[in-house]
C-alpha positions as CSV (number, residue, x, y, z in Angstrom):
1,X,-35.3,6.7,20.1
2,X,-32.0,8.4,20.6
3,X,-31.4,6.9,23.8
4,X,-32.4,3.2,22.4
5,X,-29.3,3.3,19.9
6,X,-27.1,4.0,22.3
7,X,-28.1,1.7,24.4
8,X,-27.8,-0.7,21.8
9,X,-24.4,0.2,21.1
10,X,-23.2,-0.3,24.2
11,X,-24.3,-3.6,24.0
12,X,-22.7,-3.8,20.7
13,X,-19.2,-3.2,22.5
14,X,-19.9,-5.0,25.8
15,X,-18.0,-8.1,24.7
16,X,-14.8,-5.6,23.3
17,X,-15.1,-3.6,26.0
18,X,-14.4,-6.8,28.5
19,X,-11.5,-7.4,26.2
20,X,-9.9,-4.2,26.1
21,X,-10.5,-3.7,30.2
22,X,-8.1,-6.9,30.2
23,X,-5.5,-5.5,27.8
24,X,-5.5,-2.5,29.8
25,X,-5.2,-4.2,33.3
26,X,-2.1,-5.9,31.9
27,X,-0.8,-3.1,30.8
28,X,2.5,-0.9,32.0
29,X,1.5,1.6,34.5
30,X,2.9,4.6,32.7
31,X,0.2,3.2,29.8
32,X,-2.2,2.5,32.2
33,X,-1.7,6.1,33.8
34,X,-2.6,7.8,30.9
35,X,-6.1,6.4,30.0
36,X,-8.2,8.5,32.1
37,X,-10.4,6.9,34.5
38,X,-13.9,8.3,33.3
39,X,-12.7,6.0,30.5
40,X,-12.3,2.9,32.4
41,X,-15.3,3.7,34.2
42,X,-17.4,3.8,30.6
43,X,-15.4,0.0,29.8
44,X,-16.7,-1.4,33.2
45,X,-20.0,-0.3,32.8
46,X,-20.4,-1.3,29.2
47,X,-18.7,-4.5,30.2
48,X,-21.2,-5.5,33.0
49,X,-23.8,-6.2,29.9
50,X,-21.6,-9.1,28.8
51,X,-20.8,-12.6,29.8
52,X,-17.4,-12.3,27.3
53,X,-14.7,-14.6,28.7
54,X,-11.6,-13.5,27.8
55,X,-8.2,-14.8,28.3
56,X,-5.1,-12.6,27.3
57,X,-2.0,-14.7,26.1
58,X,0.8,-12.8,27.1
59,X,3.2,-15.0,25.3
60,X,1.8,-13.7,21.9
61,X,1.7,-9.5,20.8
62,X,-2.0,-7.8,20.3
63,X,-2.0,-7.9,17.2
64,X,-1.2,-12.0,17.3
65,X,-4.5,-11.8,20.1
66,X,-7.5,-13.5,19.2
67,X,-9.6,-10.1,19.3
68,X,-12.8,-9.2,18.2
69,X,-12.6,-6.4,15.5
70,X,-14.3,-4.1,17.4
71,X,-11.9,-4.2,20.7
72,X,-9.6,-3.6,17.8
73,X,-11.2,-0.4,16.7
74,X,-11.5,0.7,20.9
75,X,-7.7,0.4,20.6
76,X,-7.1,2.6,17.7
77,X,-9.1,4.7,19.4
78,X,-7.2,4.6,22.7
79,X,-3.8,4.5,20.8
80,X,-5.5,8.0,18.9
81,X,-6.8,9.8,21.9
82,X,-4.8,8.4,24.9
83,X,-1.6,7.2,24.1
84,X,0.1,8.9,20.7
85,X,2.7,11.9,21.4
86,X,2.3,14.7,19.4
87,X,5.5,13.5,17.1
88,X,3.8,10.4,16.3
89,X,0.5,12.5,15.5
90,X,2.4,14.7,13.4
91,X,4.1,11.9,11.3
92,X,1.0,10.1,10.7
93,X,-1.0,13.8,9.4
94,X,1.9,14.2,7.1
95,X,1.9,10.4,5.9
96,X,-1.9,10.5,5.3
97,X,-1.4,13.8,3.3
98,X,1.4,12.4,0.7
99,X,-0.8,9.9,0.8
100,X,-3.8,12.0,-0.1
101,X,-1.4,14.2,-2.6
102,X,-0.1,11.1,-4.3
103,X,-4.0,9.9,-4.9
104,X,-4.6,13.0,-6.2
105,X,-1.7,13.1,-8.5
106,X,-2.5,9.8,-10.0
107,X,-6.2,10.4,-10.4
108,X,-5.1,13.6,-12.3
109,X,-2.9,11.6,-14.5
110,X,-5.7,8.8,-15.4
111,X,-7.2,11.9,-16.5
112,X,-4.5,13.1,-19.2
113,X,-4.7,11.4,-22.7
114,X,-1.1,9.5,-22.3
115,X,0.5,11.5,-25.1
116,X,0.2,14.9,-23.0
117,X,3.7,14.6,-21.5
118,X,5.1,14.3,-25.2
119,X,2.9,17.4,-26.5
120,X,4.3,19.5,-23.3
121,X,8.2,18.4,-23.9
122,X,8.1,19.2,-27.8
123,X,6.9,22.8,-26.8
């Protein structure tokens, strides 16, 4: 059964992975250099299940493209595995954990009866 669901999901992506073979193609060569080409290889034969047309306006950004939300999510996961230096990684791990630390800090203080900052500044 294994094997069924993932041919299924290959089908499931055939029409993003048509778009995203078309974003890449149009692509700068130093991006296009980095995506290695087992990758492409997956995209073209995932692709060859579809009869997707896509056009790409280069006149408009990606995220102004008509895209399916699942070439969307192929990107991020290009961006993630292919594309990011390690700077950029590193930024984003510390903005998702002040983001994390500020979640938890508010969820702690929905917790607290609202006169508990008075009780701890009277002594």
């Amino acid at each position: 059964m294994k094997g069924k669901d993932k041919q299924t999901n290959a089908y499931y992506y055939a029409d993003a992975a048509v778009e995203l073979l078309k974003i890449i193609a149009s692509s700068a060569e130093e991006v296009r250099e980095r995506i290695p080409d087992a990758f492409i290889g997956k995209l073209t034969d995932v692709s060859a299940h579809s009869s997707h047309s896509f056009t790409l306006d280069r006149t408009r950004s990606l995220a102004e493209q008509d895209l399916l939300p699942e070439t969307r999510q192929l990107l991020l996961m290009v961006y993630e595995h292919f594309l990011e230096t390690e700077n950029e990684r590193s930024r984003h791990r510390l903005a998702e954990i002040e983001q994390f630390r500020n979640n938890k800090i508010e969820q702690y203080r929905e917790l607290l009866p609202e006169d508990a900052d008075d009780e701890d500044a009277d002594g």
